[in-house]
N, C-alpha and C positions, 0 to 999 in steps of 0.2 A: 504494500500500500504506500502511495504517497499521499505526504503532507505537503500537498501549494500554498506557498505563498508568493505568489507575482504582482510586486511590485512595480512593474511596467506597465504596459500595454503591448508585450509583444504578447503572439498567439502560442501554444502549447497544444501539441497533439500528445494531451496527457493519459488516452487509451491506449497508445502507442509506449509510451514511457512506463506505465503499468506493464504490459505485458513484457518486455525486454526485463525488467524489474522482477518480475515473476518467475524466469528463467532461472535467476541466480540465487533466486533468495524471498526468502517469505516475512521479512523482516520491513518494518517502518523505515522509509526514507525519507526527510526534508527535506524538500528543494525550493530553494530561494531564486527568483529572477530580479536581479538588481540592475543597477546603473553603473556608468562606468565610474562616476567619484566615488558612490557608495562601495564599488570594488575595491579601488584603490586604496582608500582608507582602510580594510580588511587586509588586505594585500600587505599594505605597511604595519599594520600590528601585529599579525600572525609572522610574516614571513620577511620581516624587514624590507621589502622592496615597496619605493614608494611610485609604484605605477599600478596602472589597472594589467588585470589578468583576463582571460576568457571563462576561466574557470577552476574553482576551489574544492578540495573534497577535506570535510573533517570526521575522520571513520569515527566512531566509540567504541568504546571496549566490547569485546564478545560478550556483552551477559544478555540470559535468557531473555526474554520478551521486552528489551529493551529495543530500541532501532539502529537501526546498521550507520548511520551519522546523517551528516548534511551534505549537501551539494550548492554551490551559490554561480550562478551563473550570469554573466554581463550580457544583458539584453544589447548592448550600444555596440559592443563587440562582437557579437553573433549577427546580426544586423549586417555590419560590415564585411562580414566576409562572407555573409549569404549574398549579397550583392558579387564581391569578389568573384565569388564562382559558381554565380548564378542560379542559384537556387532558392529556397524559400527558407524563411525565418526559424519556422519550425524545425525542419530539416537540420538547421546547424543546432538547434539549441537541442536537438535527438543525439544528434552528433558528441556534445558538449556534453550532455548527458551521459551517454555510453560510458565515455572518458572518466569521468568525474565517479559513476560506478564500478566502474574497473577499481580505481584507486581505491574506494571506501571496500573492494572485496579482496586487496593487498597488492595489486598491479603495482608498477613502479618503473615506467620507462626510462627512468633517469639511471636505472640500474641493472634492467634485463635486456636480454639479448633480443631484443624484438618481442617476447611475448603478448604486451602488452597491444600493440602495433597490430601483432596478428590476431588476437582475439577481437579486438578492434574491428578490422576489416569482415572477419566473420560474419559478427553481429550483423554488420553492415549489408554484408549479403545477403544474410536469414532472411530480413527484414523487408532485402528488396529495395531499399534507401538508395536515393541517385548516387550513381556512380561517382559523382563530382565528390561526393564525400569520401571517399576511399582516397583521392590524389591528399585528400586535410592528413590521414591515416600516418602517411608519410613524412611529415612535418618534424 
């Protein structure tokens, strides 16, 4: 199950976000859609970097029927690069999403040899998601 809370006006294919969610885990997820300040400002508190990011994952601890963490996502910045590469709002911020779940179920591209990368594009198949989002994949 997710918990929204969109703080935008971007759109969410949150049936979509559900069911990839459901794949992995039976567990509560928060997902926050913010703005690119209110990013930035998380971004420099959490992780000392004072820019905005496209997306944050705060896992919590494994305990039982507790939620598997948050996810906070930059509408301003998924925006941008749905335009970039032509596709729809949604689609990146599914994209951003994916990413963001991977990390809160222990992924860690900054560390693995592609796994992350590859489950990534997986997903991205299963689902049928535009192609354009697989070239993000490689990033």
């Amino acid at each position: 199950m997710i918990a929204l809370d969109n703080q935008t006006e971007s759109p969410i294919n949150l049936e979509l976000l559900e069911m990839i969610s459901e794949q992995f885990t039976q567990k509560e997820i928060e997902l926050i859609i913010i703005d690119s300040h209110t990013m930035q400002d998380i971004n420099l508190e959490h992780r000392g970097k004072n820019k905005p990011t496209d997306v944050l994952s705060f896992p919590l601890e494994d305990i039982p029927h507790f939620p598997l963490g948050s996810i906070l996502i930059n509408s301003t910045l998924a925006k941008e690069k749905a335009d970039e590469l032509h596709h729809k709002i949604e689609e990146e911020i599914t994209l951003l999403y994916i990413h963001g779940l991977l990390h809160l179920l222990g992924f860690d591209h900054e560390v693995d040899d592609g796994e992350m990368r590859d489950k990534e594009e997986e997903i991205i198949k299963h689902y049928n998601l535009s192609s354009s989002l697989i070239v993000r994949t490689g990033e």
